[in-house]
C-alpha positions in Angstrom: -20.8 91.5 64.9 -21.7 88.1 65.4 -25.3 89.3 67.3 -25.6 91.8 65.2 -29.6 91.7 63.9 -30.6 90.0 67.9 -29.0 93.1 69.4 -30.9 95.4 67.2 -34.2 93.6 67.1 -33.5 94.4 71.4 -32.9 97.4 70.8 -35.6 98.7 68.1 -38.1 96.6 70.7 -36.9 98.8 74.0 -35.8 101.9 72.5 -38.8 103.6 70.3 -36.8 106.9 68.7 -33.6 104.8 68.3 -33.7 105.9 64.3 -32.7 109.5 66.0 -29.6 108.7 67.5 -26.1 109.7 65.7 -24.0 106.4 64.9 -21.8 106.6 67.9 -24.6 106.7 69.9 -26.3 103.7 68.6 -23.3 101.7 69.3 -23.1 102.3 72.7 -26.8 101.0 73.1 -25.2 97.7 70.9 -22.8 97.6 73.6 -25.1 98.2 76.5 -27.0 95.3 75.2 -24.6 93.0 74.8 -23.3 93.5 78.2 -26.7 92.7 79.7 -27.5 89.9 77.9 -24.2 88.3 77.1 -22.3 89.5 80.0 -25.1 89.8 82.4 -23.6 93.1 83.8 -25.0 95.4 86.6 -26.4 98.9 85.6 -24.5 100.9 87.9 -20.8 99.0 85.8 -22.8 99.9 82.7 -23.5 103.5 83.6 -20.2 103.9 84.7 -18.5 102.8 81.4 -20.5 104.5 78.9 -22.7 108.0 79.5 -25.7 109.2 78.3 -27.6 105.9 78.3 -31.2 106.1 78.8 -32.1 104.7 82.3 -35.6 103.6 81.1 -33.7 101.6 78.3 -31.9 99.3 80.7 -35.2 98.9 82.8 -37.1 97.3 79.8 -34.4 95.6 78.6 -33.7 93.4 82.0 -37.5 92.7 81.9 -37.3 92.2 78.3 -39.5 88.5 77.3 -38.5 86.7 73.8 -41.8 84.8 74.2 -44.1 87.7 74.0 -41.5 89.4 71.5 -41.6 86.3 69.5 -45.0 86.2 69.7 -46.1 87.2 66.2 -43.2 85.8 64.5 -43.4 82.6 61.8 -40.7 80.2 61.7 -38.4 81.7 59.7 -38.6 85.2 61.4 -37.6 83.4 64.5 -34.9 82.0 63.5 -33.3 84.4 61.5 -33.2 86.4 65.2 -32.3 83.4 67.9 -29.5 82.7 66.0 -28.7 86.1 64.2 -28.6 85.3 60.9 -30.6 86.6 57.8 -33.7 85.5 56.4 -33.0 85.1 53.4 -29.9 82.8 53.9 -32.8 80.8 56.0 -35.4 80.5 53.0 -32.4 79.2 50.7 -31.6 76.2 52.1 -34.8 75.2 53.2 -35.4 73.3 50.1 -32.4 71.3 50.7 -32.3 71.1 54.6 -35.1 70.8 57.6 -35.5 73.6 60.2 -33.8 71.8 62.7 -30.8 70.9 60.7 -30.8 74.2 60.0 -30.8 75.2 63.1 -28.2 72.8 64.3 -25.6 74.2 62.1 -26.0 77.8 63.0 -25.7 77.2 66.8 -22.2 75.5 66.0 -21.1 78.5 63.8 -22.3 80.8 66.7 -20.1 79.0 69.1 -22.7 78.0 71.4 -21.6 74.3 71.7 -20.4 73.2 74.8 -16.7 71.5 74.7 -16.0 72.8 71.3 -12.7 71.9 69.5 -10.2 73.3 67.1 -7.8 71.6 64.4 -4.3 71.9 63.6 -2.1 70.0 61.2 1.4 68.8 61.9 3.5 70.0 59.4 6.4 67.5 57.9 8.0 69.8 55.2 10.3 70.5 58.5 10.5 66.8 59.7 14.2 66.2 59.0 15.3 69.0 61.6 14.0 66.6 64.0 16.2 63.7 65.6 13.3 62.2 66.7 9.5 61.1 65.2 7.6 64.3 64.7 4.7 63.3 66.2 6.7 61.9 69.2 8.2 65.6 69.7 4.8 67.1 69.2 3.0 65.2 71.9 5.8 65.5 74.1 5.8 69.0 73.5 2.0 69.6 74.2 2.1 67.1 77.1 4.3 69.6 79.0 2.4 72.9 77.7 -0.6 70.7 79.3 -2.5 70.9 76.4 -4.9 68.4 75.6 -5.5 66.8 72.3 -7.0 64.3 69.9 -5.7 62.4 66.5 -8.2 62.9 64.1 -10.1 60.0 63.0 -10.4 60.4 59.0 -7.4 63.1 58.4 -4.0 61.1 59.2 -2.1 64.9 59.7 -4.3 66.9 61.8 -5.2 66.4 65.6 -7.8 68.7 67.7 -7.5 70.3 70.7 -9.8 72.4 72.8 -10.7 76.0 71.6 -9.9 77.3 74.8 -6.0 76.0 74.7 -5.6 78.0 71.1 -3.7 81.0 72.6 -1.3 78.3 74.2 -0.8 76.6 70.9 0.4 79.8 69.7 2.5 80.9 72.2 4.5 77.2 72.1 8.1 77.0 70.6 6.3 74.2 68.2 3.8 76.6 66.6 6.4 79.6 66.0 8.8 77.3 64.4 5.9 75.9 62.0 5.5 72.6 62.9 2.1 73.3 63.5 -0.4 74.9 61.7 -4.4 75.9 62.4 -6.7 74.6 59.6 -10.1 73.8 59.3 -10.8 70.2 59.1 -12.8 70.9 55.7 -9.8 72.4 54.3 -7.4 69.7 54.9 -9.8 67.2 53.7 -10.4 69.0 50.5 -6.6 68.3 49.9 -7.2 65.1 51.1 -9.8 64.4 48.6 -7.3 65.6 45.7 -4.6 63.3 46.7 -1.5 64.8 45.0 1.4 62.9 44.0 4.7 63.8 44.2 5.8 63.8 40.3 2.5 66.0 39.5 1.8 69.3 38.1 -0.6 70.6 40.0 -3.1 74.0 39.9 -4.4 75.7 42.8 -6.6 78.2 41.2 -7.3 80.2 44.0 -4.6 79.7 46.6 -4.5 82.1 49.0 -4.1 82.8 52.2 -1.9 79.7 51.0 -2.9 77.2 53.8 -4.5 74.4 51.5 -1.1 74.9 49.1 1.2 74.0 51.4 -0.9 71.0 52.4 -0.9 70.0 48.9 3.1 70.6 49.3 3.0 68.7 52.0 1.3 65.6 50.4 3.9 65.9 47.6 6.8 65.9 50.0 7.7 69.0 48.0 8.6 67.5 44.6 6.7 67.7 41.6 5.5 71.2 40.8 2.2 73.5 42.2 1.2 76.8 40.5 -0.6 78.7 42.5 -2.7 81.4 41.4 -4.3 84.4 43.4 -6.3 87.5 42.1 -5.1 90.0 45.3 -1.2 91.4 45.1 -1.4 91.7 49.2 -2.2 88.2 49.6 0.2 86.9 47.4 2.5 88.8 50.0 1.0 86.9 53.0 1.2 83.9 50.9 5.0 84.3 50.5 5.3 84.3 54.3 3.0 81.5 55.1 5.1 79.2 52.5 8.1 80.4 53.6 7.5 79.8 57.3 6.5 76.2 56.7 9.2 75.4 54.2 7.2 75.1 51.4 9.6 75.2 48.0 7.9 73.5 45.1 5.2 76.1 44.5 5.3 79.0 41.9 3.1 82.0 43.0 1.2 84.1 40.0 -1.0 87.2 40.4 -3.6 86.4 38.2 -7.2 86.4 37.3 -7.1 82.5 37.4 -10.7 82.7 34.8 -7.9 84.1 32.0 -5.0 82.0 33.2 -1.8 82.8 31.6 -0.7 79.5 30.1 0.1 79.0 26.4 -1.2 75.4 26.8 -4.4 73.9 27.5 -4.7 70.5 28.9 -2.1 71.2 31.3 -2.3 70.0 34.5 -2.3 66.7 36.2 -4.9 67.9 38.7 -6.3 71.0 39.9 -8.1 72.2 43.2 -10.4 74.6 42.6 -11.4 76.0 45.9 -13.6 78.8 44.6 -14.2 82.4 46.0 -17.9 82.3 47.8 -20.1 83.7 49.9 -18.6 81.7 52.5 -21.6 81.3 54.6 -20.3 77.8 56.4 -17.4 79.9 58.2 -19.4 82.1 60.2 -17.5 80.7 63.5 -14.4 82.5 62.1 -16.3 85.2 60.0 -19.4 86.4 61.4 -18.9 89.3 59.5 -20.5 87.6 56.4 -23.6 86.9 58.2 -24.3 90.3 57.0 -23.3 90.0 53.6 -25.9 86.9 52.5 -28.3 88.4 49.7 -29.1 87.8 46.1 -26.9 90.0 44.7 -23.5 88.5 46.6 -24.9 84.8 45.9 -25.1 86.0 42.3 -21.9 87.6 42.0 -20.0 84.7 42.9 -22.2 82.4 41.0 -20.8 84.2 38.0 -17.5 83.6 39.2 -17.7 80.3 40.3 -19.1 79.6 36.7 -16.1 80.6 34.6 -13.9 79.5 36.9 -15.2 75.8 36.5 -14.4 76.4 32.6 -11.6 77.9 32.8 -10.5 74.6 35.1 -11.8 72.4 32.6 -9.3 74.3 29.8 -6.4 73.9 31.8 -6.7 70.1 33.1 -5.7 67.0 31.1 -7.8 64.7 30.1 -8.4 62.1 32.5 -6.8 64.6 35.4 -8.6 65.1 38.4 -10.6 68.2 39.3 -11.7 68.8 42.7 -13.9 71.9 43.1 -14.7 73.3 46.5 -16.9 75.9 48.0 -17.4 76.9 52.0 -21.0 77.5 51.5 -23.9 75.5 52.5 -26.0 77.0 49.3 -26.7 74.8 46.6 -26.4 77.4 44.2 -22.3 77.5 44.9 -22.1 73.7 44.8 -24.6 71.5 43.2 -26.1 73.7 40.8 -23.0 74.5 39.3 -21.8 70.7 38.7 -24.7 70.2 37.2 -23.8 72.7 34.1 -20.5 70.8 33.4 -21.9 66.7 34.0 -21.2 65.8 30.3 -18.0 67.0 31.2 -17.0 64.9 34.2 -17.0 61.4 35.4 -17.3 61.3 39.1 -14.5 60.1 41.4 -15.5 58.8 45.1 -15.2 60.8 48.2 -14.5 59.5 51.8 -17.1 58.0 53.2 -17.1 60.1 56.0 -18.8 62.9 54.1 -22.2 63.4 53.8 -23.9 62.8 50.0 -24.7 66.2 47.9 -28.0 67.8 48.2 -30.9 66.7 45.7 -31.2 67.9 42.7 -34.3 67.3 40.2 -34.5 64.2 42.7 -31.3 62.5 43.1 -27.9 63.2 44.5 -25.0 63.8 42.3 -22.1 61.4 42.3 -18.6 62.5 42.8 -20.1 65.2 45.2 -20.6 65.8 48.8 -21.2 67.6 51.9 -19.4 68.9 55.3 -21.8 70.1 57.7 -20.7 72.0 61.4 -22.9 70.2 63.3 -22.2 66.7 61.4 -18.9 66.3 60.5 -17.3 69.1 62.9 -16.0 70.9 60.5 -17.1 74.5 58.4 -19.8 73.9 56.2 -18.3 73.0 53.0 -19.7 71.4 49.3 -16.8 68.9 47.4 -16.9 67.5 44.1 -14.2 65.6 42.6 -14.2 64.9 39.5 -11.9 63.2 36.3 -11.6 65.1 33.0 -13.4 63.0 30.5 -11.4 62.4 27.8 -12.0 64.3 24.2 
């Protein structure tokens, strides 16, 4: 899935009546070709595991030469198939990023970075069980599983550990009882960036799977109040879980349609995280599956959403509350450009300097908003604004 666009260039390049074959046969060419190239597995194991394969095929493809394939290519084109992504996710940020930038960040969200690393937060909504310091019980307790791992410099709750020592994270006694949790640096410091306090009321618009609610729980040592809205009955189900398994108990759940949210009131809310749905391009090292998803029409869909989202935010939010809106893309479309439609809205709040600034727009960066970039700051690629409600 990942591959999916270098596998078929491969195999389009070695394989001239490949439009004939049925489904099921093309995927066992996929296969074949990952094996070889990937895997670097003999022909006589590859015959032996799947039949029918064209002998001729797995000649050309070991001789197979990206330099003369690449030959006639331009930049873009070349790109788009070393690191299996589309062209046309590469032409939209090239007004707001260099090639090699580019290029950086989609080498980290193909996992081809040596030593790479994983996050997990300590959860403290289960503290008090403990005798001892929670983060003396956690060491401890990775120490003996022989797992290696780092506090985080800029997130006080979250340490990182290597990739490879996940499976071992989640087979420990620490994990199962929920004193652990996986989360993406991004997503922790998007709660981070909110700061909630414990006597607040506080919206997550778009809550589930849950993970950045119960952070936001967490930060409140559960008192004051969260509401937590989500659009999908079956993830409000997983949601229940989650928050139950981590001890979670000041948030109210809602199936909603958070752009028509069912409040009375407007001005509600102390503060609100708005962590909209998008086309999630900065998360392809989790889902490659949306590598294949990135065209005008999805960017447009969920610039519509995003849109009347952000307004329907701004309804519910006191004046002078804080707004922090959040997207996993690296497309200025689903961050900067939709800021800029609510400015005389807004007064910009400062973001940890850690962060890179927001793109440019008309030529200048936006205050109150900012970038996370995979190859930068380690984390998903992610756009944050935060933002106070300017008073009426």
């Amino acid at each position: 899935m990942r591959f999916w666009n270098k596998l078929n260039f491969i195999i389009k390049r070695n394989l001239p009546d490949s439009k004939k074959l049925s489904i099921n046969q093309l995927a066992h060419y996929f296969f074949v070709t990952y094996r070889i190239f990937w895997e670097n597995t003999s022909n006589k194991t590859i015959l032996k595991e799947v039949k029918g394969i064209n002998t001729n095929f797995l000649k050309k493809v070991r001789t197979f030469s990206w330099e003369k394939a690449l030959q006639s290519k331009d930049e873009i084109e070349k790109l788009s198939i070393c690191e299996a992504v589309p062209s046309f996710m590469i032409e939209r940020l090239l007004p707001v990023m260099d090639l090699e930038f580019i290029k950086d960040n989609l080498k980290v969200m193909n996992g081809l970075v040596e030593g790479d690393s994983i996050a997990v937060r300590i959860n403290r909504l289960l503290e008090e069980d403990h005798e001892k310091n929670l983060d003396l019980v956690i060491k401890s307790e990775l120490e003996n599983l022989n797992i290696s791992f780092t506090k985080d410099a800029h997130l006080e709750d979250m340490i990182t550990i290597p990739r490879t020592m996940k499976s071992k994270v989640l087979k420990s006694p620490i994990y199962q009882k929920g004193d652990l949790i996986f989360q993406d640096r991004a997503s922790a410091a998007v709660v981070d960036v909110l700061d909630p306090q414990p006597k607040e009321l506080i919206c997550d618009m778009c809550a589930a799977p849950g993970i950045k609610a119960s952070y936001i729980a967490q930060k409140m040592r559960n008192h004051g109040k969260i509401i937590a809205g989500e659009f999908l009955n079956p993830r409000i189900r997983i949601m229940i879980q989650l928050l139950n398994h981590l001890n979670v108990i000041n948030t109210h759940l809602l199936n909603i349609d958070s752009i028509a949210f069912p409040l009375r009131f407007q001005n509600m809310f102390d503060r609100i995280l708005l962590d909209a749905p998008c086309t999630g391009n900065g998360t392809f090292l989790t889902n490659p599956e949306l590598k294949w998803r990135q065209n005008q029409k999805f960017l447009h869909q969920n610039t519509v959403l995003q849109k009347k989202l952000f307004q329907s935010a701004l309804r519910l939010l006191k004046p002078g509350g804080i707004l922090v809106y959040s997207t996993c893309s690296l497309y200025p479309e689903e961050g900067e450009y939709i800021i800029m439609n609510f400015l005389n809205q807004l007064e910009a709040q400062n973001l940890p300097t850690w962060f890179s600034p927001s793109y440019k727009t008309n030529g200048s960066r936006i205050s109150g908003a900012g970038r996370l970039f995979p190859s930068k700051q380690k984390t998903q690629g992610f756009f944050v604004g935060k933002f106070k409600k300017k008073a009426i």
